[in-house]
Each structure stands twice: as structure tokens, then as C-alpha cells.
MARBA-3410 file (N, C-alpha, C, O; in Angstrom, 1 decimal):
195
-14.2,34.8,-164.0,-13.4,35.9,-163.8,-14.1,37.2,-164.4,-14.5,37.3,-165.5 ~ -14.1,38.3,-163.3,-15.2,39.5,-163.7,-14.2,40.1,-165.0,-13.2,40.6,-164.5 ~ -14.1,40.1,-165.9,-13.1,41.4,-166.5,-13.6,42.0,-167.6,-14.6,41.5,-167.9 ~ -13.4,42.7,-168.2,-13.7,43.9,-169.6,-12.6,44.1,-170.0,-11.7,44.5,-169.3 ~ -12.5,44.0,-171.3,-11.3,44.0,-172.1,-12.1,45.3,-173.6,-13.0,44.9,-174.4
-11.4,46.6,-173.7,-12.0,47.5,-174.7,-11.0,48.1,-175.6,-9.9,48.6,-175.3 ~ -11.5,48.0,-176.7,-10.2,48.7,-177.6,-11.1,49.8,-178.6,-11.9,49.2,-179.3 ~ -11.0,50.9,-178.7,-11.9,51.6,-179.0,-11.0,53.0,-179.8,-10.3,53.8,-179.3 ~ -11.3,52.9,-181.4,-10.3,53.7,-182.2,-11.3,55.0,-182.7,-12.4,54.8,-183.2 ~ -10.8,56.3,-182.7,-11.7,56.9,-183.5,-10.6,58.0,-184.0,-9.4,58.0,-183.6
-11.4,59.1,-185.1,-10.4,59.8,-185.3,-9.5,61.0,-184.5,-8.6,61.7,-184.9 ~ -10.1,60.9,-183.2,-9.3,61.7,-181.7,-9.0,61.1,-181.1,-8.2,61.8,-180.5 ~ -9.0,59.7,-180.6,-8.4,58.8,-179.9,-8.1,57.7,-180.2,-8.8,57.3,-181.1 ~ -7.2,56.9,-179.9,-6.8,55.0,-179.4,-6.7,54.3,-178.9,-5.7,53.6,-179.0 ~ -7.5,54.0,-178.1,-7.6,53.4,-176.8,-7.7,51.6,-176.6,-8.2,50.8,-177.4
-7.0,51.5,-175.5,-7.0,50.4,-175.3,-7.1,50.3,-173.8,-6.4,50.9,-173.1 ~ -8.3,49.2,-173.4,-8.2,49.7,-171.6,-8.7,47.8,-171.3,-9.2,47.0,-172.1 ~ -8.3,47.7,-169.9,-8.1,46.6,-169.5,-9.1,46.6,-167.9,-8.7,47.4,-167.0 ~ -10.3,45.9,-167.7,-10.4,46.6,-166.0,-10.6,45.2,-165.4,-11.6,44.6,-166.0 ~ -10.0,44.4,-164.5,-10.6,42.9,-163.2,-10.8,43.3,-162.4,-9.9,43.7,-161.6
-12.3,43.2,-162.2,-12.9,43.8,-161.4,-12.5,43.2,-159.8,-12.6,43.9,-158.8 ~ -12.0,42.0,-159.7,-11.4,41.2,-159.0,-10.0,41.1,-158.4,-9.3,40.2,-157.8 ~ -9.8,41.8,-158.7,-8.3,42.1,-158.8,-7.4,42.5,-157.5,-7.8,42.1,-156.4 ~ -5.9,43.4,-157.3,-5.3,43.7,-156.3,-4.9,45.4,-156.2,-4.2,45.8,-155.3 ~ -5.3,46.1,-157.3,-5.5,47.6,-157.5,-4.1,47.8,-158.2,-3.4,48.8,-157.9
-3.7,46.8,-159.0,-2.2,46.8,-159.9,-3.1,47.8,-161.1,-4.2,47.5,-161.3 ~ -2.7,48.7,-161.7,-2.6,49.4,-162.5,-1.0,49.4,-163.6,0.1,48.9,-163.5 ~ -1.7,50.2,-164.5,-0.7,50.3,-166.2,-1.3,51.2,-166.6,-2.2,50.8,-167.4 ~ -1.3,52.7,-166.4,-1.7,53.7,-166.9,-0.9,54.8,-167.8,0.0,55.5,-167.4 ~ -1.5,54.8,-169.3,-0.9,55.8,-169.7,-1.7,56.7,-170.7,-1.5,56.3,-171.9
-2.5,57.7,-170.5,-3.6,58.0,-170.9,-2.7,59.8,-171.5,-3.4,60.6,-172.1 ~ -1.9,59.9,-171.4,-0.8,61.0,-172.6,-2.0,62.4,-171.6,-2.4,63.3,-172.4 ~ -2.5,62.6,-170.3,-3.0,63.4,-169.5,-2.7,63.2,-168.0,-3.7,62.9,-167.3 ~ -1.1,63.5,-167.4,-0.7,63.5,-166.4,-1.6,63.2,-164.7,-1.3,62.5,-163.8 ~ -2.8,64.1,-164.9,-3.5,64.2,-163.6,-4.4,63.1,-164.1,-4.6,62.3,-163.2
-4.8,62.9,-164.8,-5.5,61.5,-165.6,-5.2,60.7,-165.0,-5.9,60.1,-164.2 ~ -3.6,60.4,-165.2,-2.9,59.0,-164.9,-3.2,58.7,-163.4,-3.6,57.6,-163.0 ~ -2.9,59.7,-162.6,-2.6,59.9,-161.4,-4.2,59.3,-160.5,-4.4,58.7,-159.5 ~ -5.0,59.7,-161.3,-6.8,59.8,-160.8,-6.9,58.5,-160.7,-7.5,57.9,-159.8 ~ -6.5,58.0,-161.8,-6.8,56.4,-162.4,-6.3,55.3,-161.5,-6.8,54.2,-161.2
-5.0,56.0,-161.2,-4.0,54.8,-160.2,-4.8,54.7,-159.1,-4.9,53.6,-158.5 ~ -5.7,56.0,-158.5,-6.1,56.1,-157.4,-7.1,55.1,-157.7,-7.0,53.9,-157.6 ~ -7.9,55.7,-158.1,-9.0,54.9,-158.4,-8.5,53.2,-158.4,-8.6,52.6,-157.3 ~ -7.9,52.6,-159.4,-7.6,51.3,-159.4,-7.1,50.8,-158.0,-7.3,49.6,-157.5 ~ -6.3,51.6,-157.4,-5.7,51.2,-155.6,-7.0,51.1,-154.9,-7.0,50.1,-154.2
-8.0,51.9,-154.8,-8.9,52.2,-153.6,-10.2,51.5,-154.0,-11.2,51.6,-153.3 ~ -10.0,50.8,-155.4,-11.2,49.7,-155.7,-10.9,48.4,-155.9,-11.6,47.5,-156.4 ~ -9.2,48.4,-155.4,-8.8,47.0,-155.3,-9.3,46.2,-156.8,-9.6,45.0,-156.9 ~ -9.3,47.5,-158.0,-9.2,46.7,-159.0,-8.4,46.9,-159.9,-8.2,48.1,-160.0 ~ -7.5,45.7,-161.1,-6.7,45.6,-161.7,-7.0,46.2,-163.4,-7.4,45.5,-164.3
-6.5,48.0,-163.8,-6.7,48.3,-164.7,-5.6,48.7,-165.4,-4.5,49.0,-164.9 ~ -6.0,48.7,-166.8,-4.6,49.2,-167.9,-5.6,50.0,-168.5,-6.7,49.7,-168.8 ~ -4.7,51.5,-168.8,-5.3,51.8,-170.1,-4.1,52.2,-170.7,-3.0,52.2,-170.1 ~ -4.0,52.4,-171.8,-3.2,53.0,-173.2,-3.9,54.0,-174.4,-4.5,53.7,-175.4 ~ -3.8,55.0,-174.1,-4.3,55.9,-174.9,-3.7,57.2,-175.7,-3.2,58.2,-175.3
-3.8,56.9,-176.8,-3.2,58.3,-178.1,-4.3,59.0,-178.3,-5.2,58.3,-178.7 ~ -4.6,60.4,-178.1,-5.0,61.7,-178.1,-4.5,62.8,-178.9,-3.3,63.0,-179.3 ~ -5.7,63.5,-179.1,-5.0,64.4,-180.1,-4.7,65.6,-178.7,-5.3,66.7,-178.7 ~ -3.8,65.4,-177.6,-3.8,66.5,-176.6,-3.1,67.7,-176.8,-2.9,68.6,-176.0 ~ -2.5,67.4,-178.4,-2.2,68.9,-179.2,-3.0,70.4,-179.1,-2.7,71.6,-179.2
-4.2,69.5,-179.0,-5.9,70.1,-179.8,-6.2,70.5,-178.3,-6.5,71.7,-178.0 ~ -6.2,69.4,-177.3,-6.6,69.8,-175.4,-6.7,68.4,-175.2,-6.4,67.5,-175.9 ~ -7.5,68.4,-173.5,-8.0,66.6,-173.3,-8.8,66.3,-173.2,-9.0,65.1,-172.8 ~ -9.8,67.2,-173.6,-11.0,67.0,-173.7,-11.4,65.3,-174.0,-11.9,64.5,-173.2 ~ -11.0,65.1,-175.5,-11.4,64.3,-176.2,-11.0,62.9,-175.9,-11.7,61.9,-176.3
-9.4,62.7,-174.6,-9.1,61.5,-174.2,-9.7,61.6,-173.2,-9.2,60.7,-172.5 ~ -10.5,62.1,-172.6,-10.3,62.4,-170.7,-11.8,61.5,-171.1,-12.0,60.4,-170.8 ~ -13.0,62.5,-172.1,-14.1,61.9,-172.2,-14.5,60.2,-172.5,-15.3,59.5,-171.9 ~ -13.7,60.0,-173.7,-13.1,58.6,-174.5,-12.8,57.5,-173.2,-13.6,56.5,-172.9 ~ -11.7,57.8,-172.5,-11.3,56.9,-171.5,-12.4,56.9,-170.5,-12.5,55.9,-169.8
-13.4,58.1,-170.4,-14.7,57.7,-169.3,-15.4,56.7,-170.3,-15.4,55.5,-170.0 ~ -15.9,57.1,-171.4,-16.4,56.0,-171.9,-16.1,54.5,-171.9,-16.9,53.7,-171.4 ~ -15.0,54.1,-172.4,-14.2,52.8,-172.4,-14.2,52.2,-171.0,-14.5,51.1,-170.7 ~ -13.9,53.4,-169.8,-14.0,52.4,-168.6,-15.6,51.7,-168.2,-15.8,50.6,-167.7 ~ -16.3,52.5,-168.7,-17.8,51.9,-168.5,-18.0,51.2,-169.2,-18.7,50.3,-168.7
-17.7,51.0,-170.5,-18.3,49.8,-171.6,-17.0,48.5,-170.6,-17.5,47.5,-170.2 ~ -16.0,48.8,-170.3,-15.1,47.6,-169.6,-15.9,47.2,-168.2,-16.3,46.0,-168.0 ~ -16.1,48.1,-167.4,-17.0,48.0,-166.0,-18.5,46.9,-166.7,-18.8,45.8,-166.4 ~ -19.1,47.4,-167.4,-20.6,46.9,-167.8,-20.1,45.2,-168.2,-20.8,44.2,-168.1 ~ -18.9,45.2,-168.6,-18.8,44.1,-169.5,-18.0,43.0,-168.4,-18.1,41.8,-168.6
-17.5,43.4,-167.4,-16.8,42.9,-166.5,-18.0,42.2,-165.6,-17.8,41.1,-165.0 ~ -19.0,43.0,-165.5,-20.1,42.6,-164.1,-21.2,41.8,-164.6,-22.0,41.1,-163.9 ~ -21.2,41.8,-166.5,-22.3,40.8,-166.5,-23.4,41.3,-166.5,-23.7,42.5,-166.7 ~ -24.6,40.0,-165.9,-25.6,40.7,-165.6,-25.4,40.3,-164.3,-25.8,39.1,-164.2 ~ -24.9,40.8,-163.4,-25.0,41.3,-162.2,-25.2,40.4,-161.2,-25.4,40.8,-160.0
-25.1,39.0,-161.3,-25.1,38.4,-160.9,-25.3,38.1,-158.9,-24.4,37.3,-158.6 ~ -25.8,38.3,-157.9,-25.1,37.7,-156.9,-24.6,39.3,-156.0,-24.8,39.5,-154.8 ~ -23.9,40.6,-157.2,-23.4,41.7,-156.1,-24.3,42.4,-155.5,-25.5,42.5,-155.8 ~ -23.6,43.0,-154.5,-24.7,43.7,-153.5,-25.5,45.0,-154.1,-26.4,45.5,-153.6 ~ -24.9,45.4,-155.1,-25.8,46.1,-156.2,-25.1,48.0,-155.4,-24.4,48.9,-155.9
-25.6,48.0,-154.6,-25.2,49.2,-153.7,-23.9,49.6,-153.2,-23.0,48.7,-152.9 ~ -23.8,50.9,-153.0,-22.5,51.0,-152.6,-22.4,53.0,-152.0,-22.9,54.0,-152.6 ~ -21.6,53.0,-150.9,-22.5,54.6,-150.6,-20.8,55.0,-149.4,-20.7,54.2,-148.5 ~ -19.7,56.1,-149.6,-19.1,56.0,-148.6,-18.8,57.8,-148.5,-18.6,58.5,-149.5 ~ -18.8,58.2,-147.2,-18.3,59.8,-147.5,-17.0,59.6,-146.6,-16.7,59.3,-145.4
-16.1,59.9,-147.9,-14.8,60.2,-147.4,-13.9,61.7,-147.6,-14.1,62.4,-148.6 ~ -13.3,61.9,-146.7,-12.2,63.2,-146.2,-11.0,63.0,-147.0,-10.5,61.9,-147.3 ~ -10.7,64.1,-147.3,-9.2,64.1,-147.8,-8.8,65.6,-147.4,-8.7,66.4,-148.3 ~ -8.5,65.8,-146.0,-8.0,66.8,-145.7,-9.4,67.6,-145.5,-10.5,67.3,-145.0 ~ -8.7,68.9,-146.3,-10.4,69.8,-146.1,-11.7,69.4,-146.9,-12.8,69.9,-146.8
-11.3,68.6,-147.7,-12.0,68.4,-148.5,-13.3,67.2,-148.0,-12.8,66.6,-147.1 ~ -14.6,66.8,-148.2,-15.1,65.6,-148.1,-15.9,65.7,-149.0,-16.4,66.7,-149.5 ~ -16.0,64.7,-149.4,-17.2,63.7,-150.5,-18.2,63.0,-150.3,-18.0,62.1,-149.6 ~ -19.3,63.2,-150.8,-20.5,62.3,-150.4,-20.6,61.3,-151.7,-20.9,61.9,-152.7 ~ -20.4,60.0,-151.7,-20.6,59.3,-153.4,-21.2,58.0,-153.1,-20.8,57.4,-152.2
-22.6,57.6,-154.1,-23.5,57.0,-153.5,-23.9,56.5,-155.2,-24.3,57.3,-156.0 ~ -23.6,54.8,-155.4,-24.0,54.2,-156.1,-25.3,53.2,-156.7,-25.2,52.1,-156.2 ~ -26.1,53.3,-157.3,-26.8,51.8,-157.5,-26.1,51.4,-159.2,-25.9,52.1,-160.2 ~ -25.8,50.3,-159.0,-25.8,49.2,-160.1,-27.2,48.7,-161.0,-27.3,47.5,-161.4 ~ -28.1,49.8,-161.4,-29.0,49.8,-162.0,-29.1,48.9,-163.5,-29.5,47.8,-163.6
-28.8,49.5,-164.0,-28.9,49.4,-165.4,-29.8,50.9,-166.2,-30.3,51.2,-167.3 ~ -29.8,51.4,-165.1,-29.7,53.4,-165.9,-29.4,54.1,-165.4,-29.6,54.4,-164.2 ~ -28.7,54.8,-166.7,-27.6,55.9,-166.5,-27.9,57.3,-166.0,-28.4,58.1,-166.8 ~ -27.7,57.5,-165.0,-27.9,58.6,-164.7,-26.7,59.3,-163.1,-26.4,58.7,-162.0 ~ -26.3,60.7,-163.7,-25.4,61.3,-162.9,-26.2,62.3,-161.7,-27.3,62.8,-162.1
-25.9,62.5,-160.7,-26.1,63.9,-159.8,-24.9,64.1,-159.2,-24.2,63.5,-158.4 ~ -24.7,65.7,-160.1,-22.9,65.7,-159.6,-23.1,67.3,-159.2,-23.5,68.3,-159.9 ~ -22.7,67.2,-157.9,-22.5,68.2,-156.6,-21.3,68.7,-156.5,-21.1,69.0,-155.3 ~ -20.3,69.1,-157.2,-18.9,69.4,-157.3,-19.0,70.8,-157.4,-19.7,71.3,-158.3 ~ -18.5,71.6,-156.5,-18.3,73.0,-157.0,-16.6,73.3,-156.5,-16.1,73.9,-155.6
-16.0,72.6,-157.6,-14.2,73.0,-157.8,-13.5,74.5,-158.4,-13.2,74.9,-159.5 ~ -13.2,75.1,-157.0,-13.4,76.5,-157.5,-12.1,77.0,-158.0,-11.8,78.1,-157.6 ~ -10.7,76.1,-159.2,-10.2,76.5,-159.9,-10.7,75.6,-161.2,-11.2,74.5,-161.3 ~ -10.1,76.6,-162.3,-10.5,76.0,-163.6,-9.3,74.8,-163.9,-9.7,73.8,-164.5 ~ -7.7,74.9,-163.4,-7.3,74.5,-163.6,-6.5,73.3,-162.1,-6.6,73.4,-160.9
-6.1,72.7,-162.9,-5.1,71.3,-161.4,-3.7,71.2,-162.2,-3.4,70.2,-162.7 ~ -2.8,72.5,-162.2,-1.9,72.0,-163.3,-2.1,72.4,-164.7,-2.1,73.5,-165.1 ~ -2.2,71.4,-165.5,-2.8,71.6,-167.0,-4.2,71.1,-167.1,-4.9,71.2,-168.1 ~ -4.5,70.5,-166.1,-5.8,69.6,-166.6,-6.9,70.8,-166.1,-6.8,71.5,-165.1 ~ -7.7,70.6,-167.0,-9.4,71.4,-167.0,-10.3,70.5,-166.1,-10.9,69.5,-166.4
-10.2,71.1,-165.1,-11.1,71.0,-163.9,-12.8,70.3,-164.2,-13.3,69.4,-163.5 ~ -13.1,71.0,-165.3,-14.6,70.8,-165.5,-14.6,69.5,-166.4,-15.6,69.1,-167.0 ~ -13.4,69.0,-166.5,-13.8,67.3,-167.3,-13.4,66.6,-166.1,-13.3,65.4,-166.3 ~ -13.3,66.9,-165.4,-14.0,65.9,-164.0,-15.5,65.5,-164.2,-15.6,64.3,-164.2 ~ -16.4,66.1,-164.3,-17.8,66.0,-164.8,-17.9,65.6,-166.2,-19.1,65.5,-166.4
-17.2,65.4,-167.3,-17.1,64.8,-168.6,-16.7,63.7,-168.6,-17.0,62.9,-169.5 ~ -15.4,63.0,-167.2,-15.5,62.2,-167.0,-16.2,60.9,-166.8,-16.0,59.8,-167.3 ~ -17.4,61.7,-165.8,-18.4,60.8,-164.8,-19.3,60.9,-165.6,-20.1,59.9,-165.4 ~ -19.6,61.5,-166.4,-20.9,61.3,-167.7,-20.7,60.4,-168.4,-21.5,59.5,-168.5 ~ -19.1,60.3,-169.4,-19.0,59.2,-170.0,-19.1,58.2,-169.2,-19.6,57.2,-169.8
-19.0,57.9,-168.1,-18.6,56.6,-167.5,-19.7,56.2,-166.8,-19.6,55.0,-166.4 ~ -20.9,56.8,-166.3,-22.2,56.4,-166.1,-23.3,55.8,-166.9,-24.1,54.9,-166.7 ~ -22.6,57.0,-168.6,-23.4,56.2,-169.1,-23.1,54.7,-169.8,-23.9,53.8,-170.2 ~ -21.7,54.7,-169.9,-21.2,53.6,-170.7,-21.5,52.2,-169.4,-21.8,51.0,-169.5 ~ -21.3,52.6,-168.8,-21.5,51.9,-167.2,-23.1,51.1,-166.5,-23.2,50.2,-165.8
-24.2,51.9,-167.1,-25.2,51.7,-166.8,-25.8,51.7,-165.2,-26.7,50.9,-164.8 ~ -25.2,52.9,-164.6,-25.5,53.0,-163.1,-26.0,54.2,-163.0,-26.0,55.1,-163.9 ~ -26.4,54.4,-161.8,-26.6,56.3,-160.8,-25.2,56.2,-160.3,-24.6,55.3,-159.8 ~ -24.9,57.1,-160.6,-23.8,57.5,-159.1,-24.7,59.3,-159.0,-25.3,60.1,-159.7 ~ -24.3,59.0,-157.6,-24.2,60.9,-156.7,-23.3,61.1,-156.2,-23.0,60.5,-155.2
-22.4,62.0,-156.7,-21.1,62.7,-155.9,-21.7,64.1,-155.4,-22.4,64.8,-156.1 ~ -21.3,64.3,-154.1,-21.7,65.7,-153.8,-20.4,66.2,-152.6,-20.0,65.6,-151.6 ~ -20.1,67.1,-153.0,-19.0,68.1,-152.3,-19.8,68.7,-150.9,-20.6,69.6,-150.7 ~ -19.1,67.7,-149.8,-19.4,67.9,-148.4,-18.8,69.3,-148.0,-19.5,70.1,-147.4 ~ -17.7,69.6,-148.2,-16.6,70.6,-148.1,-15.2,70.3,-148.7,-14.8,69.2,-149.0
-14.6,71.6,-148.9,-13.4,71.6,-149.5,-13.2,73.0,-150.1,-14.0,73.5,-150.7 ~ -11.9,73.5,-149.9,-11.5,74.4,-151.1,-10.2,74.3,-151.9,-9.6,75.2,-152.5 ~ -9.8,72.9,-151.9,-8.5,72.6,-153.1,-8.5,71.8,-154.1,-8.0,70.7,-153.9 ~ -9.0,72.1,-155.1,-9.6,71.8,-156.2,-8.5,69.9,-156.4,-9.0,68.8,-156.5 ~ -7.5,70.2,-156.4,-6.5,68.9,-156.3,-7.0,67.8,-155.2,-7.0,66.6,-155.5
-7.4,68.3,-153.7,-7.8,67.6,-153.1,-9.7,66.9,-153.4,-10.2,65.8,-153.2 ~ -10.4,68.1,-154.0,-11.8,67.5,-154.1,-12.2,66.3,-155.5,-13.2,65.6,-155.8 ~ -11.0,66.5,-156.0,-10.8,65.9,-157.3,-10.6,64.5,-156.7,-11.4,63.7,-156.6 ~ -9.5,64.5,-156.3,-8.8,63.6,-155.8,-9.6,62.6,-155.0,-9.6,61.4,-155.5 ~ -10.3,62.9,-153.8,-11.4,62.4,-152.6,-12.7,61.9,-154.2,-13.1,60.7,-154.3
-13.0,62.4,-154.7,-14.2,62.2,-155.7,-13.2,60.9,-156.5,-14.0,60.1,-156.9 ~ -12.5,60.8,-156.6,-12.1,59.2,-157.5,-12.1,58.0,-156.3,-12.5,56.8,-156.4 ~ -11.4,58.7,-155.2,-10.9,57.5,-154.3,-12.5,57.1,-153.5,-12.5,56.0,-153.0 ~ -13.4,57.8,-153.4,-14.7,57.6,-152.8,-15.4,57.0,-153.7,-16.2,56.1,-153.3 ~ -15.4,57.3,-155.4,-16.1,56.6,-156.6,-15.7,55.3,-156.3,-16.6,54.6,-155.8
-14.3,54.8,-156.6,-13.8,53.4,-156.3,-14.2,52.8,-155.3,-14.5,51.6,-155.6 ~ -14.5,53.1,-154.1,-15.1,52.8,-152.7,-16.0,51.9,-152.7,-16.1,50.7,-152.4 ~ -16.8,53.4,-153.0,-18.6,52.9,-153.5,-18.9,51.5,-155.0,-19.9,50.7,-155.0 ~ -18.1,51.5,-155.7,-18.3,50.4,-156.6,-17.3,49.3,-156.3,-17.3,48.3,-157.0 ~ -16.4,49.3,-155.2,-16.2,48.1,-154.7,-16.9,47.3,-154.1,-17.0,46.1,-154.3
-18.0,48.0,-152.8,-18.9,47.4,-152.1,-20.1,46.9,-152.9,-20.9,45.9,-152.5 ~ -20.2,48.0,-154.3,-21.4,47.6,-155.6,-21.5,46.5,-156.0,-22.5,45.8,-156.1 ~ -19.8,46.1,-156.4,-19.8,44.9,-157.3,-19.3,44.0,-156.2,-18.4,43.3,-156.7 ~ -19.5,43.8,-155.3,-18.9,43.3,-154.0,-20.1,41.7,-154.6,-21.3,41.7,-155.0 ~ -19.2,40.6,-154.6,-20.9,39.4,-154.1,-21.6,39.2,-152.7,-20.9,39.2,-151.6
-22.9,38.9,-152.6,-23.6,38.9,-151.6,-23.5,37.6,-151.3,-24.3,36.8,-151.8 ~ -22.7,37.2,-150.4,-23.1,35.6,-149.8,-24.7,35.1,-150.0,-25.1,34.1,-150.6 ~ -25.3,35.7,-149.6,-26.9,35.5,-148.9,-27.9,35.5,-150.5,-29.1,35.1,-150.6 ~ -27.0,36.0,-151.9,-27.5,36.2,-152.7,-26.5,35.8,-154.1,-26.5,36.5,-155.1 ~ -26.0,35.1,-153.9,-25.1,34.7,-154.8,-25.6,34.3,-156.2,-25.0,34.4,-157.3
-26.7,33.8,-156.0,-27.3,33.5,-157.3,-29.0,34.0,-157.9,-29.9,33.5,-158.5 ~ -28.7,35.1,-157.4,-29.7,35.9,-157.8,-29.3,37.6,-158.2,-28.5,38.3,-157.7 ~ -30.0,37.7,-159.5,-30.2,39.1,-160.0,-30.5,40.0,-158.6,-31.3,39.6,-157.7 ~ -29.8,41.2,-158.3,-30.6,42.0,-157.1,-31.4,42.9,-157.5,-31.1,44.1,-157.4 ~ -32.7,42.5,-158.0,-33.6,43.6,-158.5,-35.0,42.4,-158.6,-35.0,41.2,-159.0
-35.9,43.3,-158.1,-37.4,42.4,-158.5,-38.0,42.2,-160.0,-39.0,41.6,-160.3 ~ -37.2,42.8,-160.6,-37.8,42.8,-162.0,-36.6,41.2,-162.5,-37.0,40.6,-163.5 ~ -35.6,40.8,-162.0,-35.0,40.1,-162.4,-33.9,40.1,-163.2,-33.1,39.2,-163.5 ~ -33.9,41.5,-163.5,-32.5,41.8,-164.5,-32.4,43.1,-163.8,-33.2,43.7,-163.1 ~ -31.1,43.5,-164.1,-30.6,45.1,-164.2,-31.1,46.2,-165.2,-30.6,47.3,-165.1
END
């Protein structure tokens, strides 16, 4: 059973997050950052995987500090769920539409962290949430995660919709990532032998 189980306390956050990689896209999200929650659900539906999180924030202060925290934790849970990588097809690449918007998001299951993020979301704000921790997101969670991803903004001008398309395309791409390879089930996918 793929899963990551993370409980992660500091003096800005409390987290508790849950991810099966195997799962049916059932979510339990309560991350005390409304558009958060909402990103998350997506995400867990459109990667057909089973997540919880629970998180206390100082969101008195802003969200900076949970939005980053919860990228973290989902990668230390994703890393810990996949192992060493046993068998998946390692890759994963889908450009999806959401209205005006489209997304280009293109994963390897490496084992290094590195982001290329093509987002140009032309309000600061979605509501209450700060636009530009969309990108504080994907930083914590690449590197806690140990992959590349590339997100790049095909088109769009509704900052709600480009947000939106950039989670449900993320999930996409690491469904087919952590997908198993029939033809490769018991092999590392890399010549060096590990990730």
C-alpha cells in the first residue's frame, strides 16, 4: 500500500496530512485557507488520490506560512508513499483547458528537485488568497517531493481559472508518474538504478 502519513509541528504551523497514492480521490481537507482547501480537493479528485490534511496556522499573521508548510508535508508524504519507485512509469506530461485558461504540466519522478514555473496570474489576489503562493506552493512540494515538474501558462486571463487548471493538470501528470508499468514492475526506471 503506496501511502505517507506526516505530522509536522513548528512554531507557525500543525500539521497533520494523510496522502494513498492509490486511492479513489476521497479527500478531508482543512488547511484554515479557504482557496487551499478547494485546490486540494481538486487535486486529490483529478489524481484519484486519497488525502487528509489538518492544519493550525498562524493566518492571523497571512498564509503564507500554512500554504508553504502544507507544500512541504505533501512532498515529504508523496516521497514517502512512492518509495523508491519501484515499477512506475516515472513520467507524466498533460495540457489541460479550463475555459480560457490552458496549462502545460510535465513531470519526471527523479529524485531532484527542481521547479520551471511559467505562470503569469495577472491578479494579486483569488478572494483572500495571495496569488503568488501558488509558486511557494510548488517549491515546497518539489522539493520535499524529489521531482521536476514544468508548469507553463498556455493561455488564460482568470487568475481563479489558471490556478485552478495548474492543480488539476499537476494531479494528472503525477497520476500517470506514479502510475505502475506492467512491462516494468520490478524495476527502478532509471539506468543508474535508483531515483
Amino acid at each position: 500500500m503506496r501511502m505517507g502519513e506526516i505530522k509536522r509541528q513548528t512554531k507557525e504551523t500543525n500539521i497533520s496530512l494523510s496522502l494513498h497514492l492509490d486511492g479513489v480521490g476521497a479527500s478531508e481537507i482543512h488547511t484554515g485557507v479557504g482557496f487551499l482547501d478547494h485546490m486540494l480537493i481538486l487535486f486529490a479528485r483529478h489524481g484519484r488520490f486519497d488525502l487528509c490534511v489538518k492544519c493550525q496556522g498562524d493566518t492571523e499573521i497571512d498564509d503564507h506560512h500554512s500554504v508553504e508548510d502544507i507544500g512541504i508535508c505533501l512532498g515529504m508524504a508523496f516521497q514517502k508513499a512512492l518509495g523508491d519507485g519501484m515499477g512506475i512509469c516515472r513520467y507524466g506530461h498533460i495540457i489541460l483547458p479550463m475555459d480560457e485558461s490552458l496549462i502545460l504540466c510535465a513531470v519526471d519522478i527523479s529524485g531532484r528537485s527542481h521547479l520551471e514555473y511559467g505562470l503569469e496570474i495577472p491578479t494579486q489576489k483569488v478572494g483572500g488568497f495571495d496569488t503568488e503562493l501558488t509558486e511557494e506552493f510548488l517549491i515546497a512540494f518539489v522539493r520535499k517531493a524529489g521531482l521536476t515538474l514544468h508548469v507553463k501558462q498556455l493561455a488564460g486571463k482568470n487568475s481563479h481559472h489558471i490556478i485552478e487548471a495548474t492543480f488539476k493538470a499537476l494531479a494528472r501528470a503525477l497520476a500517470q508518474a506514479v502510475a505502475i508499468n506492467a512491462e516494468y514492475r520490478n524495476e527502478i526506471p532509471s539506468t543508474k538504478g535508483v531515483l
